[in-house]
C-alpha positions as CSV (number, residue, x, y, z in Angstrom):
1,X,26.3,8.9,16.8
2,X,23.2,6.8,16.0
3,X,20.0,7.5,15.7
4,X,17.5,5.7,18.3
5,X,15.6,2.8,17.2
6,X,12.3,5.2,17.7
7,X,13.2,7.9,15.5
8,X,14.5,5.5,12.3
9,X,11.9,2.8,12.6
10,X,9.0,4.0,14.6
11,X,6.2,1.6,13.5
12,X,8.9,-1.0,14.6
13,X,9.3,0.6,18.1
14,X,5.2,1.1,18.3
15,X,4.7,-2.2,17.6
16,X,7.0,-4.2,20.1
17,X,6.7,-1.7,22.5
18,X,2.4,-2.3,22.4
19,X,1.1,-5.0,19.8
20,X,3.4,-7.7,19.3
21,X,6.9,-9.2,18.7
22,X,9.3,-9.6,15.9
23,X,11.6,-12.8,14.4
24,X,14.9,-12.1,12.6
25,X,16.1,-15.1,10.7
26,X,14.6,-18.1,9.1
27,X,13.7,-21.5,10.9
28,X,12.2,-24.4,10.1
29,X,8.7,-22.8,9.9
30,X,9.5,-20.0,7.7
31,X,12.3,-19.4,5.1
32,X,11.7,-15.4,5.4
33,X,14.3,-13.6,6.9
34,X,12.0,-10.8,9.5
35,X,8.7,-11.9,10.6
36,X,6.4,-9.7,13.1
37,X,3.9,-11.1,15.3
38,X,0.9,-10.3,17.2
39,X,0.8,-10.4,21.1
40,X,-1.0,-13.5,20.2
41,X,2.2,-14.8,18.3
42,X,-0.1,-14.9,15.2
43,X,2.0,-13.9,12.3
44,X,0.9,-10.9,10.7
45,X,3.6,-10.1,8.3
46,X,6.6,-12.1,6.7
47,X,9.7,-10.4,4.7
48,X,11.2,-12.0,2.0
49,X,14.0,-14.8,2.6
50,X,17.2,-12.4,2.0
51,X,17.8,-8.7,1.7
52,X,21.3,-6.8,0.6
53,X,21.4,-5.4,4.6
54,X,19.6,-5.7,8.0
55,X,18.6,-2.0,7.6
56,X,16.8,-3.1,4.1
57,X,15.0,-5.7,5.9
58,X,14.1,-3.3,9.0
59,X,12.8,-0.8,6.7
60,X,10.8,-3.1,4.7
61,X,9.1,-4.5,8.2
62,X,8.6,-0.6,9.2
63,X,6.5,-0.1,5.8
64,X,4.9,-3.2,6.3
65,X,3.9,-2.0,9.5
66,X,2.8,1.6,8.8
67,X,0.2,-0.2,6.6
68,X,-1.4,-2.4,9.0
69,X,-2.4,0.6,11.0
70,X,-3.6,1.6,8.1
């Protein structure tokens, strides 16, 4: 059984369930692979352009998160 999203990446839950959005995959704007947003669509953080698994790169973006609130 899996664990909720909540539980294994709660900055990631926090933040698209109140302050913003997220990108997965790199477009012609940005060659990083995750990308969070404000609710403003401002980019606020951008991961690096490939990582070994999706959990390394939602982990990475959970960090990433925790320390904007700090």
């Amino acid at each position: 059984m899996q664990e909720p999203l909540e539980n294994t990446y709660p900055n990631i839950a926090d933040w698209v369930d109140s302050r913003g959005w997220l990108a997965i995959g790199p477009n012609e704007e940005s060659n990083s692979f995750i990308r969070a947003f404000d609710d403003d669509s401002s980019l606020v953080w951008q991961g690096a352009e490939s990582y070994d698994s999706l959990e390394e790169a939602l982990q990475a973006l959970d960090e990433a998160l925790a320390d904007l609130e700090e």
